[in-house]
C-alpha positions in Angstrom: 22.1 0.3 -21.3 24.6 -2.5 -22.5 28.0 -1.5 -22.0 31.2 -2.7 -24.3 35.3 -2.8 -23.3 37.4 -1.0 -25.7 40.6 -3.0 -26.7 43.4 -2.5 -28.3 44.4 -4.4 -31.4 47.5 -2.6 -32.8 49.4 0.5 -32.2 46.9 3.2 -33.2 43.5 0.5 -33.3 40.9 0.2 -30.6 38.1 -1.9 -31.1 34.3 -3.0 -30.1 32.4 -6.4 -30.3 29.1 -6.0 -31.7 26.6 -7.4 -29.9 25.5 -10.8 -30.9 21.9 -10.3 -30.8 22.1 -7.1 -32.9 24.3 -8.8 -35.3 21.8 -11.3 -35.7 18.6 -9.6 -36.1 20.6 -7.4 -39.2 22.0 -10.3 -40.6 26.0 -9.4 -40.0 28.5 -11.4 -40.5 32.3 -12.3 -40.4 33.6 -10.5 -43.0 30.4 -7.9 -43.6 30.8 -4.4 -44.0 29.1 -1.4 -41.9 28.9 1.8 -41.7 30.2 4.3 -39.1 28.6 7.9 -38.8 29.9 10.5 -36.0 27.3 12.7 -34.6 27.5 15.7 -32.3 27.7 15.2 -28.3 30.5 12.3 -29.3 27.9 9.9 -30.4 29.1 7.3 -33.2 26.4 5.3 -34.7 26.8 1.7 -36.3 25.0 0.6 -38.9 24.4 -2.2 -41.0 24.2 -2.4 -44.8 20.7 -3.0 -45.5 19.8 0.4 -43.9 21.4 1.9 -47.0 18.8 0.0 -49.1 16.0 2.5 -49.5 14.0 0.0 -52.4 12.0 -1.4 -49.1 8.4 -2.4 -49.9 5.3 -2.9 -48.2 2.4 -4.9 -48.9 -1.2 -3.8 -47.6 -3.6 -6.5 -47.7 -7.0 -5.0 -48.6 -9.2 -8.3 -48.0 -10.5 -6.6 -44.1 -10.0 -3.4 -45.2 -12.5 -0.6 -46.1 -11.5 1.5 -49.1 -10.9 4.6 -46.5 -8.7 2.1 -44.0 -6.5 1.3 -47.2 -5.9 4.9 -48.4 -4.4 5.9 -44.7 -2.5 2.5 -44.6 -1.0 4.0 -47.9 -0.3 7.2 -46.5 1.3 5.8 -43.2 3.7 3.5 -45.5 4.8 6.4 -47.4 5.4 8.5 -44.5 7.6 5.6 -42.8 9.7 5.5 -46.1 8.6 2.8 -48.4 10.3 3.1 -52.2 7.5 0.4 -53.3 3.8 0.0 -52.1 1.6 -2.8 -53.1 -2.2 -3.2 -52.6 -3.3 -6.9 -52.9 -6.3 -8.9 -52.5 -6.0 -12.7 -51.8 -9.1 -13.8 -52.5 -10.3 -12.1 -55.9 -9.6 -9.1 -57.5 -9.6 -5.5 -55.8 -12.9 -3.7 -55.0 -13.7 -0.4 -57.5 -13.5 1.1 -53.9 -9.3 0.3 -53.2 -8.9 0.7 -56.7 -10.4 4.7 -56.4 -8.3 4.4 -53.0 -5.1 3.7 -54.2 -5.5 6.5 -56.9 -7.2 9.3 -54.5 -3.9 8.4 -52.6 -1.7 8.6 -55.2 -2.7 12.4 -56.0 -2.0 13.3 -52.3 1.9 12.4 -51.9 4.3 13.7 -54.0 6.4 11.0 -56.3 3.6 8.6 -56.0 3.2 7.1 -59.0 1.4 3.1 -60.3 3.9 0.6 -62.1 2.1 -2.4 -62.3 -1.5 -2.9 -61.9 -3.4 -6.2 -62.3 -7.1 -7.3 -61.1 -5.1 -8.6 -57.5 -2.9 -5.9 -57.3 -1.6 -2.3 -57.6 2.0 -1.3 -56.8 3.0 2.2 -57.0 6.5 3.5 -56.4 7.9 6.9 -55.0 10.2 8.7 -57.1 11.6 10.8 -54.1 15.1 11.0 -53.4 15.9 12.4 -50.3 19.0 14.3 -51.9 16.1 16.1 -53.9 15.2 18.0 -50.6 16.5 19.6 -47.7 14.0 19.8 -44.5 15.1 23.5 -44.3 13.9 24.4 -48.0 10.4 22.5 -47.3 9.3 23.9 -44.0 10.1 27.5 -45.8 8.1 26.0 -48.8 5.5 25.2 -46.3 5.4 28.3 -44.5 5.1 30.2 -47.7 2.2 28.0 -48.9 0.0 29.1 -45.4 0.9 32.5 -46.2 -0.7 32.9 -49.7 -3.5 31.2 -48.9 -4.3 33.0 -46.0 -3.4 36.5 -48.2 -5.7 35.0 -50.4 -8.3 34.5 -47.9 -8.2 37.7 -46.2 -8.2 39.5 -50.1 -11.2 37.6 -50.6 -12.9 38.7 -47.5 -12.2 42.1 -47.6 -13.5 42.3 -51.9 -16.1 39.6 -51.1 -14.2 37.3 -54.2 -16.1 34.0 -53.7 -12.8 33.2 -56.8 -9.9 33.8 -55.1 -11.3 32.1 -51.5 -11.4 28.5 -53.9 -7.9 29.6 -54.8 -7.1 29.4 -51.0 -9.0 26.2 -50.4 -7.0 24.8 -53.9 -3.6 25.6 -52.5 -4.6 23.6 -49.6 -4.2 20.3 -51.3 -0.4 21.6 -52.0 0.3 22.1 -48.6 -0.9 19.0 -47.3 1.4 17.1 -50.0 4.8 19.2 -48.8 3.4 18.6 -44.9 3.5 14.5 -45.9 6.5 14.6 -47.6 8.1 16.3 -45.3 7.0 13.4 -42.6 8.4 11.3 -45.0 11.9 12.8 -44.8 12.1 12.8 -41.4 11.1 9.4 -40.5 13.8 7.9 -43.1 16.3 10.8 -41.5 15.7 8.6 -38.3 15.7 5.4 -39.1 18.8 5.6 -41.4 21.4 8.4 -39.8 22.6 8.9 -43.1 19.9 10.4 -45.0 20.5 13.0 -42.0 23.0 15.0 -43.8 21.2 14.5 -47.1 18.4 16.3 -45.9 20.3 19.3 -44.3 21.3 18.2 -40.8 24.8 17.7 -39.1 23.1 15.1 -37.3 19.5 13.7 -35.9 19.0 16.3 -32.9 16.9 18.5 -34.8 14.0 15.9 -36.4 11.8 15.7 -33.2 11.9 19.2 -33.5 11.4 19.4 -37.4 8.4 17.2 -37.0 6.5 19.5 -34.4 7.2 22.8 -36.9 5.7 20.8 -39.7 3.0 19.9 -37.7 2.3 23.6 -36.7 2.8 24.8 -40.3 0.1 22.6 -41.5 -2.2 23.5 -38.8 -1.8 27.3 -40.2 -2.8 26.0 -43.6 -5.8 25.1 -41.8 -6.4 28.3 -40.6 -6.3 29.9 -43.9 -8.4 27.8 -44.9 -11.2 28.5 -42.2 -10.7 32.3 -43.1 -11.7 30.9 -47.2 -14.7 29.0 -46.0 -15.9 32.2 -44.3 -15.6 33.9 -47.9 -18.2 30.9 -49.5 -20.3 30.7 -46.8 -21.6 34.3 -46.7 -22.1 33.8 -50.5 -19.3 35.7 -51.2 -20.2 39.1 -49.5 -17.2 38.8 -47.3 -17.4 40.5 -43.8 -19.9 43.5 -43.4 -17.1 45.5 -42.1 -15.9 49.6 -42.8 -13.0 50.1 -44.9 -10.9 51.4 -41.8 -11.4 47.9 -40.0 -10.7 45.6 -43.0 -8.0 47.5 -43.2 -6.8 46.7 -39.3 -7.8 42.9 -40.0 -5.2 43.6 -42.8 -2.3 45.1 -41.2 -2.9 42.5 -38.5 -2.7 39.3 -41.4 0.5 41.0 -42.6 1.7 41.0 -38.6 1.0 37.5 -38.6 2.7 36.9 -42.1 5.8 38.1 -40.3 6.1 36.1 -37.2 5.3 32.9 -39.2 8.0 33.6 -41.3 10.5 34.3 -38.8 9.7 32.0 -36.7 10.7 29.4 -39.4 13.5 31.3 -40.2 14.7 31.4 -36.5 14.7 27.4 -37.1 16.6 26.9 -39.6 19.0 29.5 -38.9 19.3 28.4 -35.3 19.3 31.8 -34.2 18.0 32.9 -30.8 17.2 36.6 -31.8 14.8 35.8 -34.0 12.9 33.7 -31.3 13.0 36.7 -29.3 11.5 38.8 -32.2 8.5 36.6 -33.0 7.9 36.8 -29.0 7.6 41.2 -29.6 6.1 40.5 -32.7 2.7 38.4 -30.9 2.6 40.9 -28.3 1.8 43.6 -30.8 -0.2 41.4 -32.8 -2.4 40.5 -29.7 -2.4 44.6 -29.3 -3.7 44.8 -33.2 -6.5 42.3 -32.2 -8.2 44.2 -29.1 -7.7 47.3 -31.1 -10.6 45.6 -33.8 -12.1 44.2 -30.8 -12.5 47.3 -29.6 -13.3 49.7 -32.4 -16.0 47.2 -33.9 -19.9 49.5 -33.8 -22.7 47.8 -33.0 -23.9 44.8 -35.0 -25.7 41.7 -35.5 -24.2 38.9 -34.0 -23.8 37.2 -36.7 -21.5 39.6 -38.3 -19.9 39.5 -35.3 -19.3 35.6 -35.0 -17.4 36.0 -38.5 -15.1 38.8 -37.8 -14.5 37.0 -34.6 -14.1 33.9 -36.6 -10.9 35.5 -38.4 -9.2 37.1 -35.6 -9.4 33.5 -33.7 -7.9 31.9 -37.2 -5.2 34.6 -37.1 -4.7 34.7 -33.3 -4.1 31.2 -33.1 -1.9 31.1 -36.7 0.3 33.3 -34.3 0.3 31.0 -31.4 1.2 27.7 -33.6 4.4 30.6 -34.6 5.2 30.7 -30.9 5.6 27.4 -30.7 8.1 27.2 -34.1 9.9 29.9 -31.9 10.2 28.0 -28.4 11.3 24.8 -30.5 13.8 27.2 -32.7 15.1 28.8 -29.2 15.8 25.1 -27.9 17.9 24.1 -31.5 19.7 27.7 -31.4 21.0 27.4 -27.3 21.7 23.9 -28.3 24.7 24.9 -30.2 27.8 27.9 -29.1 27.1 31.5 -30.3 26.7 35.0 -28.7 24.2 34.0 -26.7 25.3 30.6 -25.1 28.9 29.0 -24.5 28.7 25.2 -24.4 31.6 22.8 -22.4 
């Protein structure tokens, strides 16, 4: 760590050399102006004026690149906060295969749109503003997403609606697009401290955070979406189950509803009691499980496999909630309340 002397320049002025080095890789100057944001913990961050400039671009050369390697590369550049994306080929025009790339990309981000194509070239532009957003608002959007389609799912199972499991799987697309942009949010948050409070957030503490929710919220997506493809694989006869233990697998789903959703609410609230609550609330949902587990007659195995199959999806939708909670505790006794007194 490089350390700097405070002087004294008038009466009521202190001031810092910048270091040389830093000044030079940003391109500051005599007479430049930067910008000064005070964070929590008595942090004060200096930055330049090019991080205000969000019309960065990127340019992915395609010529070594399969059309699969291109789509990710386009994905990745979104995510790290590019306003402008092009897709170029230096020697001859682009391949049918980047071309359906670029586009099968484009219908997976949000604000993705082309504005200038040629034989070379594509460049598409995100609309997004972070000011349209707050993290808070999209990891409840998120959260909300996993729980209709896993409602969904389990609806389908227990009226064997082959239907309304693709209405699960469809929503899935959805939730992938709010997962990305959400990435994208958070690595611009980073990089440029004053997006921060655009998106919500006092100050940067919270995004490592942020990022492992949104990663957990996707990966309950995923589980609804296991619970669909049972649906559609079994033709859509759902599980061969009695009424009275579809209607456990039920009550247990609407458990699991519950803890997801206060576990993200716990996070954005910062508060520690409802960490504590989604910790009762997988305790009785583990209780809920052996209950099934243990009322279940005899049968083949593989009706077995798939109720098993849906209590793992929703056992381990829980779990992912646990972790919201632990990472919600950690933001909540971060800050005074009731609970904790900071000095």
């Amino acid at each position: 760590m490089e350390t700097r002397k405070v002087q004294r320049l008038g009466p009521s002025t202190l001031a810092m050399t910048l270091p040389a080095e830093w000044a030079s890789e940003h391109d500051v100057e005599k007479g430049d102006e930067v910008s000064l944001r005070m964070g929590g913990k008595g942090t004060l961050t200096v930055m330049p004026e090019s991080v205000s400039s969000e019309e960065t671009e990127a340019i992915i050369h395609a010529d070594n690149l399969d059309a699969q390697s291109v789509e990710r590369a386009i994905v990745a550049q979104y995510v790290l906060g590019r306003r402008v994306i092009k897709i170029e080929c230096e020697e001859g025009p682009l391949d049918s295969e980047h071309i359906n790339a670029v586009y099968q990309a484009e219908t997976q981000l949000m604000g993705l749109g082309v504005i200038e194509e040629t034989p070379e070239s594509i460049s598409i532009r995100c609309s997004v503003d972070a000011e349209d957003f707050t993290l808070d608002n999209l990891l409840e959007r998120l959260e909300r997403t996993g729980s209709t389609m896993r409602g969904e799912a389990i609806k389908a199972l227990a009226h064997g609606n082959p239907d309304l499991a693709q209405r699960a799987l469809n929503r899935e697309r959805q939730a992938n697009k709010i997962f990305v942009l959400l990435l994208r949010l958070i690595f611009t948050s980073y990089q440029n401290p004053n997006l921060a409070r655009a998106v919500g957030l006092d100050d940067g503490f919270p995004l490592i955070g942020y990022r492992s929710i949104a990663k957990n919220l996707e990966l309950t997506a995923d589980n609804a979406e296991d619970i669909a493809d049972i649906v559609l694989e079994t033709g859509g006869d759902g599980l061969n189950v009695d009424s009275a233990t579809m209607r456990k697998i039920r009550e247990m789903n609407e458990l699991v509803d519950e803890i997801t959703a206060v576990a993200v609410e716990a996070a954005v609230e910062r508060d520690y009691g409802q960490s504590i609550e989604v910790r009762r609330l997988f305790h009785e949902i583990s209780d809920v499980e052996a209950e099934i587990l243990s009322g279940l007659p005899e049968m083949e195995n593989e009706d077995l496999l798939e109720i098993r199959e849906v209590l793992v999806s929703l056992q381990q939708t829980a779990q992912y909630a646990m972790r919201n909670a632990e990472i919600a505790a950690n933001l909540a006794l971060n800050e005074e309340s009731e609970h904790t007194s900071i000095s």
